[in-house]
C-alpha positions as CSV (number, residue, x, y, z in Angstrom):
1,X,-5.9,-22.2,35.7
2,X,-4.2,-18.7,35.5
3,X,-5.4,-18.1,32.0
4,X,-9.4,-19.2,32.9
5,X,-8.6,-16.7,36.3
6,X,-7.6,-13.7,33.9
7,X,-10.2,-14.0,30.8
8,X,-12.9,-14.2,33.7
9,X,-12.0,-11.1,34.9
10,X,-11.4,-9.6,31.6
11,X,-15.1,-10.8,30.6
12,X,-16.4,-9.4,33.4
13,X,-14.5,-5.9,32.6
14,X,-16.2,-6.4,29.0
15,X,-19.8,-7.7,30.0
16,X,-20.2,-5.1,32.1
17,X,-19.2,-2.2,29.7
18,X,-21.9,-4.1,27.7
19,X,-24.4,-3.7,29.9
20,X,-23.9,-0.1,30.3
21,X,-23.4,0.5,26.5
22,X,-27.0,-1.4,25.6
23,X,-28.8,1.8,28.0
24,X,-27.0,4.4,26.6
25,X,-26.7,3.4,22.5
26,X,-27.7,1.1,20.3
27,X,-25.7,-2.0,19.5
28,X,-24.0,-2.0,16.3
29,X,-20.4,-2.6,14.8
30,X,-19.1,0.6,16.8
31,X,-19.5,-1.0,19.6
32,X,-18.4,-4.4,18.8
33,X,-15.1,-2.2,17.5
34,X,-15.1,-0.8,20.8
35,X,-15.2,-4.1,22.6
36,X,-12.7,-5.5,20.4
37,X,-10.2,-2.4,21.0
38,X,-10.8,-3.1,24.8
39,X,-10.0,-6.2,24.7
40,X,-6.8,-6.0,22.3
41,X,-5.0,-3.4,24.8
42,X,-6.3,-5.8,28.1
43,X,-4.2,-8.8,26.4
44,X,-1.5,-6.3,25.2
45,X,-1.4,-5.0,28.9
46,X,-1.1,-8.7,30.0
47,X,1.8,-9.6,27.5
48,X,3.6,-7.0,28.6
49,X,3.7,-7.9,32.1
50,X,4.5,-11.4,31.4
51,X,7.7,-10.4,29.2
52,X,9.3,-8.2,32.0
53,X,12.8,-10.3,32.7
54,X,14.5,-10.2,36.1
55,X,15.3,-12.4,38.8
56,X,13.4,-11.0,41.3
57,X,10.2,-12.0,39.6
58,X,11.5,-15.9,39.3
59,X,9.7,-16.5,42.4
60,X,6.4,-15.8,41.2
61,X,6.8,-17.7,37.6
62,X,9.5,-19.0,35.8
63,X,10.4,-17.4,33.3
64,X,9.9,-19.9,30.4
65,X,6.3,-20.3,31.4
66,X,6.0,-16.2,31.3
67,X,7.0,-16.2,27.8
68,X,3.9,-18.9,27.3
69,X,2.1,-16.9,28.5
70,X,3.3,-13.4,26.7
71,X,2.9,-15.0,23.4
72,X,-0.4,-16.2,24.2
73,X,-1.5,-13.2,25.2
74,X,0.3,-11.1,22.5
75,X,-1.6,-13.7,19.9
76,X,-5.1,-12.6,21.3
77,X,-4.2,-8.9,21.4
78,X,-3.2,-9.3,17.8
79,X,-6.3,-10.9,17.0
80,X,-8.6,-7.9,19.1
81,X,-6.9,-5.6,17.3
82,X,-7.7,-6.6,13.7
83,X,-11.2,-7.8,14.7
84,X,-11.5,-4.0,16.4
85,X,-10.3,-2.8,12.5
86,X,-12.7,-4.6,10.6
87,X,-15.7,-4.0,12.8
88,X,-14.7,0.0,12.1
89,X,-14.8,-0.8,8.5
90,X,-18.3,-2.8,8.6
91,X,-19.7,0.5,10.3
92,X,-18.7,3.2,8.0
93,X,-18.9,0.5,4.8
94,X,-22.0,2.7,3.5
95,X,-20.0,5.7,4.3
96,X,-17.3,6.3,1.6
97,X,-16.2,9.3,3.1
98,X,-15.5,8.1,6.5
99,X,-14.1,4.7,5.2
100,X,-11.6,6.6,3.4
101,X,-10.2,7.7,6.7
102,X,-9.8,4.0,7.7
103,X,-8.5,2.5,4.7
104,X,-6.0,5.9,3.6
105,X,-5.3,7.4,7.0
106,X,-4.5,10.8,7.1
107,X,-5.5,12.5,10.2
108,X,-3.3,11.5,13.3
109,X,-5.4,9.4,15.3
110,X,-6.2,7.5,12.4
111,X,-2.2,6.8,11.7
112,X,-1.5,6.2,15.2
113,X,-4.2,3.0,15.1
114,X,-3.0,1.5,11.7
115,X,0.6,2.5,13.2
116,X,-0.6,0.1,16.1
117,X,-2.2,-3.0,14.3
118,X,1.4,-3.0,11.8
119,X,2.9,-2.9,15.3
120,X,1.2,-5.9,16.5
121,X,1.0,-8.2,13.9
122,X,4.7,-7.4,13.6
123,X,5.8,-8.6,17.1
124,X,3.3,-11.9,16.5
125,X,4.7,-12.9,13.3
126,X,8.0,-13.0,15.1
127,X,6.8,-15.0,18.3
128,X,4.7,-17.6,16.4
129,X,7.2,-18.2,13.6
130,X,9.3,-20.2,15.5
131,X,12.0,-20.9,12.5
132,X,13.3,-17.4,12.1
133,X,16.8,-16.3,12.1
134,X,17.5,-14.5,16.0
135,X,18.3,-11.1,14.2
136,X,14.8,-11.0,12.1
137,X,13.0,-12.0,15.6
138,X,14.5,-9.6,17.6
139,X,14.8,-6.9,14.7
140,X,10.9,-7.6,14.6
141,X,10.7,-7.4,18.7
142,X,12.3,-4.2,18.6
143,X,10.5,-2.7,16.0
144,X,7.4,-3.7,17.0
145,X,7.6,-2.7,21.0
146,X,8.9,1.0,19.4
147,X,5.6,1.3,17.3
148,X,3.4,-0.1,19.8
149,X,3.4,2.6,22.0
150,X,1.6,4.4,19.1
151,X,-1.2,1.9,20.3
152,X,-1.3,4.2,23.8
153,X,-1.3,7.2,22.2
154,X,-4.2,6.4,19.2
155,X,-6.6,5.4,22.2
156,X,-5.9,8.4,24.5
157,X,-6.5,10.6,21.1
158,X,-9.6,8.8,20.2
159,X,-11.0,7.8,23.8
160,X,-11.3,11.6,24.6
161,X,-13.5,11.9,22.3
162,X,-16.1,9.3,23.9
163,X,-17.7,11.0,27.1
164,X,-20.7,9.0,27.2
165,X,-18.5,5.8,29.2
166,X,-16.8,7.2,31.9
167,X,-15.9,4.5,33.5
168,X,-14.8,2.5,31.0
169,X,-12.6,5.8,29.5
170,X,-11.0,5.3,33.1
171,X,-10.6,1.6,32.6
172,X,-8.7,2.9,29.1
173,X,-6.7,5.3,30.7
174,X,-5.5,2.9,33.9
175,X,-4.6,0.2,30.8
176,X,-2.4,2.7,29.0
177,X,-0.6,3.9,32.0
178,X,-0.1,0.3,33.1
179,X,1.4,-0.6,29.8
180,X,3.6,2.7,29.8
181,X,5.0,1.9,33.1
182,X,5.7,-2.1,32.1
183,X,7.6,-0.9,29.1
184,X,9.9,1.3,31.1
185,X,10.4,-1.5,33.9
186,X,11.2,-4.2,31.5
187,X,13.7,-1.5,29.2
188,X,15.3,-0.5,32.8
189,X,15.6,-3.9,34.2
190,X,17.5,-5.3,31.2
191,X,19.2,-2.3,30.3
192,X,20.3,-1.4,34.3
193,X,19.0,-3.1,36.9
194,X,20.3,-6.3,35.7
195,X,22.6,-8.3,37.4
196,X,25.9,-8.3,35.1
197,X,28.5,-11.0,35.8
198,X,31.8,-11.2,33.7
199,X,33.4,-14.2,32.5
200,X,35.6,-15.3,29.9
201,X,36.1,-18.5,28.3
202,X,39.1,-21.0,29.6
203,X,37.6,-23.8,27.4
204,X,36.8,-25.3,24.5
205,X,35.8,-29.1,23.2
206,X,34.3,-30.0,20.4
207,X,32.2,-33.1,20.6
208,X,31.2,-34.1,17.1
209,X,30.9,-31.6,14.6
210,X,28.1,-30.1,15.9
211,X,28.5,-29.8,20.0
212,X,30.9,-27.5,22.0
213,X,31.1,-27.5,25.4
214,X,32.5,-24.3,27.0
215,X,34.0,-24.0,30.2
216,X,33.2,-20.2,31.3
217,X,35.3,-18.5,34.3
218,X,34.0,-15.6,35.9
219,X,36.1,-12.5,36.5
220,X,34.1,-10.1,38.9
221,X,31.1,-11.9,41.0
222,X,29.9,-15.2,40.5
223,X,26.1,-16.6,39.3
224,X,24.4,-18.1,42.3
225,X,22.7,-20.8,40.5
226,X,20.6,-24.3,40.8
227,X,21.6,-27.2,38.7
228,X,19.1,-27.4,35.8
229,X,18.6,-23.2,35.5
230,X,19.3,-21.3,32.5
231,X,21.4,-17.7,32.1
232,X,21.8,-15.6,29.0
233,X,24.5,-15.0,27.6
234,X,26.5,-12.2,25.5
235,X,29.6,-13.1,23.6
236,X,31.6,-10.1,23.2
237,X,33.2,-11.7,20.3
238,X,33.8,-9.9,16.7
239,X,32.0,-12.2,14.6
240,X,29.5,-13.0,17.2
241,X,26.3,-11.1,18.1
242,X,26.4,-9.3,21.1
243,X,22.4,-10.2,22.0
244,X,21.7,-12.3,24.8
245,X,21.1,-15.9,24.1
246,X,19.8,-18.4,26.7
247,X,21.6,-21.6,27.6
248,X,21.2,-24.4,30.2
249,X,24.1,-23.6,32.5
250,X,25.5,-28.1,32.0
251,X,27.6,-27.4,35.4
252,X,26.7,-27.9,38.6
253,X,27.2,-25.1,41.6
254,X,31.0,-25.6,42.5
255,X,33.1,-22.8,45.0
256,X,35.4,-21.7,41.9
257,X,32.5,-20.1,40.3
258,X,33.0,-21.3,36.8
259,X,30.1,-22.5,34.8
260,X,29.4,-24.7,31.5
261,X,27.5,-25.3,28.5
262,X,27.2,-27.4,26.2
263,X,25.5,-25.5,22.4
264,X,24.6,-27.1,19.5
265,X,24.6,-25.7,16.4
266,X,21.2,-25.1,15.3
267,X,21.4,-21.7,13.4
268,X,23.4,-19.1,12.4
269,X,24.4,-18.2,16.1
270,X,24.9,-21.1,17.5
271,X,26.6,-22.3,14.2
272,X,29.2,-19.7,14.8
273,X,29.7,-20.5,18.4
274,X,31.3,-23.6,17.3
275,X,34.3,-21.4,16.7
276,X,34.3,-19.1,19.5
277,X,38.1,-18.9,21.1
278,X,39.4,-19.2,24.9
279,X,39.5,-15.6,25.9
280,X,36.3,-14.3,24.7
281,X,34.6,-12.4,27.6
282,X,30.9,-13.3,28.4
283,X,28.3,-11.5,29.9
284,X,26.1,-13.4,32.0
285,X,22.1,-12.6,33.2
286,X,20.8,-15.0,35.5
287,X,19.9,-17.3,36.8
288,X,16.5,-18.4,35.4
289,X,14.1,-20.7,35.3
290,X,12.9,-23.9,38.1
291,X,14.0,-26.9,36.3
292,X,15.0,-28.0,39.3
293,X,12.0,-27.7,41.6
294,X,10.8,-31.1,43.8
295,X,7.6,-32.1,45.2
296,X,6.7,-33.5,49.4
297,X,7.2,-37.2,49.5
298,X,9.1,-38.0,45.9
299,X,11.3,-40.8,46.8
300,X,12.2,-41.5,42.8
301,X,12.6,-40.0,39.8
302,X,12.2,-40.3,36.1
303,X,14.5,-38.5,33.3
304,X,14.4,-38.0,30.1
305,X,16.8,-36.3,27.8
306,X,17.1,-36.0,24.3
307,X,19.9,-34.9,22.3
308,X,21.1,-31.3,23.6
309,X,18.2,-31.3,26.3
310,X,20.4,-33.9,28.1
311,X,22.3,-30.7,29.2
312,X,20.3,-30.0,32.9
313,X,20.6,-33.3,34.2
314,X,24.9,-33.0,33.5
315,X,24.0,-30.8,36.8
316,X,21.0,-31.5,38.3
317,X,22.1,-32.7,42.1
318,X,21.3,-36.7,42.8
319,X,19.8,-36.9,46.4
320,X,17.4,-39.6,45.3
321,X,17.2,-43.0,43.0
322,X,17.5,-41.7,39.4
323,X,16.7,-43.8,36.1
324,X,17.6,-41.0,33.4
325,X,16.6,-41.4,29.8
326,X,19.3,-40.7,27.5
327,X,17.5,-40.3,24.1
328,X,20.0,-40.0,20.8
329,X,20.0,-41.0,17.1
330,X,23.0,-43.5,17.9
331,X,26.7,-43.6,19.9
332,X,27.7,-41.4,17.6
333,X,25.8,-38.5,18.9
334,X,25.9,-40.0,22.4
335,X,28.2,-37.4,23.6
336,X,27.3,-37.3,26.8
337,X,27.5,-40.8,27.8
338,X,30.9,-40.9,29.0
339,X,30.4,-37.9,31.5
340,X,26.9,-39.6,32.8
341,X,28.4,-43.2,33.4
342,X,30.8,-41.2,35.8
343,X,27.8,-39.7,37.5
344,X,26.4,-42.8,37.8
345,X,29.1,-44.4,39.2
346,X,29.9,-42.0,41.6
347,X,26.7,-41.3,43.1
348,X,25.5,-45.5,43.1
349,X,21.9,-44.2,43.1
350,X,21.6,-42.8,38.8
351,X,20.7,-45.6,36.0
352,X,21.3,-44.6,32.5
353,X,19.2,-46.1,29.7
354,X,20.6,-45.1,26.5
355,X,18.0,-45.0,23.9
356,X,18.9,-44.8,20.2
357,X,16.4,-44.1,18.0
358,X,18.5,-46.0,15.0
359,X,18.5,-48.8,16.8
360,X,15.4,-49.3,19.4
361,X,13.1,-47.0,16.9
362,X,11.0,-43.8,18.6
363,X,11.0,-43.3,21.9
364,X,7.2,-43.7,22.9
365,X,5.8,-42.2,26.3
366,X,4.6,-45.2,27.1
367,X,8.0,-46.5,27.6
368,X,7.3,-44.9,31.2
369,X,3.8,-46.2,31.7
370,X,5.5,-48.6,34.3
371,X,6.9,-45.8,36.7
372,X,3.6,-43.9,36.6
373,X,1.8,-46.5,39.0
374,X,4.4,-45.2,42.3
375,X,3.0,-42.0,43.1
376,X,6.2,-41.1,44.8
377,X,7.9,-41.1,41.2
378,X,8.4,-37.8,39.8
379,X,9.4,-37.0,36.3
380,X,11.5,-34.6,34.4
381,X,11.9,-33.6,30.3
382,X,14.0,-31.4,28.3
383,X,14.6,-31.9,24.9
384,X,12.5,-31.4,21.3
385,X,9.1,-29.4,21.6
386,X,7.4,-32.7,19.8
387,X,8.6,-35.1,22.6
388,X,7.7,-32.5,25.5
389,X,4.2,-32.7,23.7
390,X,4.0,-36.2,23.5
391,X,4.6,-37.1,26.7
392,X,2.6,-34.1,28.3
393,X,-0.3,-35.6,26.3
394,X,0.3,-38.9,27.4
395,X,0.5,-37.8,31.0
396,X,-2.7,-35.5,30.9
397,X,-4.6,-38.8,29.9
398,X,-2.6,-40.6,33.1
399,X,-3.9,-37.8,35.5
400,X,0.0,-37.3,35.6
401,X,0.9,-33.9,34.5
402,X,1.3,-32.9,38.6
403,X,4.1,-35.3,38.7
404,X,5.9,-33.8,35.6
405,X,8.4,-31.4,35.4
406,X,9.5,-29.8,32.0
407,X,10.5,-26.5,30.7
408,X,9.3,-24.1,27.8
409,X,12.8,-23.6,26.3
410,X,11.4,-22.8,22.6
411,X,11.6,-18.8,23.1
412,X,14.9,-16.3,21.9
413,X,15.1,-14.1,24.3
């Protein structure tokens, strides 16, 4: 809904630049370059406001669902702006001395825009690529943001020159000065304006060979937090990056303040972090995200974890008939289980079905076909992007999604 709500608007920015372009020129591949340019700093504009990270702006979105969002619109931006490229080469093709300027820039302006596209294909190759190392994604993140704001500066260079549009050269302008301004607000929120708690790490288990579970304790102020949110956090650790990396804090609220989670090692991070010592002070953003968000008149729910996305429901409150999902390979990896079959006894109202793939085979979303007749039921997922995507299929086909609860948790940072 909020993407058909902002491509209509952005269509009706464009038609009507159309219309006034069709009585004042003829249409050709200029124009179409025009359109494209228009459009590639509108979605760039829209990415950008989607990326800024702070608390405050929780309420409005999660922030998992903005970074949906920022890559979508970052993809189509990309895609605007190489269209807007090739458009400028069809209309000076039979022009060899202004298609020189294109293809070997050398006057400013011209720089600036292949500056720009370099920029942007940069920062996409890094958000679609899921599978790269953190340090190339953010090294490409970094890079890219820097360069883009060469994309500002080639179209106030170029769009002065264009007098016959004023209104769209306004429309231009306002863009720019919007994307300006949500550069500086994201770079001051996470740089300043971000809420910094200390803590340090009082434990350490191993589960497996793969799982730690750290027990964090905080030595200034304390993360106000819901069971099943998410914080970043920085490791001030020598053989550690110092980048913020997000986890699902596996604790529940508590008055001592200490949090926990549970990492397992998927990459060269979180490989590392299988070492880290007691001691090591952490820096903690957050909280994040709305995991934990109900619905009017649920009387049951549904979840399902699998592997390391079992970690929200460790401390997700139980005020309501539970029959949680435990989805795992085999006991061997089942390292959970202990911990939950405490919940569940404790709270008489959680029912654990441990799943093992080994045994049972794949878990199917149809395995919950039998809760989705009570409309009071609702449901809740973390765990691999390709069960998320099963069952959100599944449920779309049910009529179900309103009922489902998930989160986006495939982003870096």
């Amino acid at each position: 809904m909020k993407k058909t709500i902002l491509y209509t608007i952005a269509h009706i920015v464009i038609a009507y630049w159309v219309y006034l372009s069709v009585f004042s020129t003829d249409i050709n591949f200029l124009l179409f370059a025009r359109i494209a340019g228009v459009f590639a700093l509108l979605d760039y504009v829209l990415g950008l406001l989607f990326s800024i990270r702070h608390p405050i702006l929780e309420k409005f979105m999660p922030y998992d669902k903005r970074m949906v969002e920022h890559r979508f619109w970052q993809l189509t931006a990309t895609i605007f702006a190489i269209l807007h490229y090739v458009f400028l080469l069809l209309q000076y093709a039979d022009t060899p001395s202004i298609l020189r300027m294109y293809v070997l820039p050398s006057a400013l302006e011209f720089i600036l825009g292949g500056l720009a596209l370099l920029a942007f294909i940069l920062m996409t190759v890094g958000a679609v690529i899921e599978l790269l190392p953190y340090s190339v994604w953010r090294l490409t993140h970094m890079v890219g943001a820097l360069f883009s704001l060469t994309a500002i500066l080639h179209v106030f260079w170029v769009n002065s020159t264009y007098t016959e549009l004023l209104y769209l050269n306004w429309l231009v302008y306002l863009l720019s000065l919007v994307a300006v301004i949500s550069l500086m607000l994201s770079w001051v929120f996470r740089v300043y304006l971000k809420r910094r708690y200390l803590y340090q790490v009082t434990d350490t288990k191993l589960l497996g060979h793969d799982v730690i579970y750290l027990t964090l304790t905080p030595l200034n102020h304390k993360v106000k937090y819901k069971g099943g949110q998410f914080a970043f956090f920085s490791f001030n650790a020598n053989d550690l990056e110092r980048s913020p990396h997000p986890f699902t804090i596996a604790s529940g609220p508590n008055r001592s303040g200490k949090v926990a989670i549970a990492v397992k090692a998927l990459g060269d991070f979180t490989r590392k972090l299988m070492n880290v010592k007691p001691g090591t002070l952490v820096e903690v953003d957050g909280p994040y995200g709305k995991f934990y968000q109900g619905f009017k008149n649920v009387k049951k729910e549904v979840w399902i974890g699998a592997g390391i996305g079992i970690t929200p429901f460790l401390a997700l409150p139980i005020d309501r008939p539970v029959i949680l999902y435990y989805l795992t390979r085999s006991d061997n990896d089942a390292y959970f289980l202990p911990w939950l079959k405490k919940r569940a006894k404790k709270s008489g109202i959680l029912k654990i079905v441990h799943h093992r793939s080994q045994v049972e085979g794949r878990f199917r979303p149809e395995m919950l076909a039998k809760y989705l007749y009570d409309k009071s039921t609702l449901f809740r997922v973390c765990g691999p992007r390709g069960l998320l995507d099963s069952i959100y299929d599944y449920f779309l086909l049910q009529n179900a999604t309103k009922r489902l609860v998930y989160e986006e948790f495939n982003f870096k940072g």
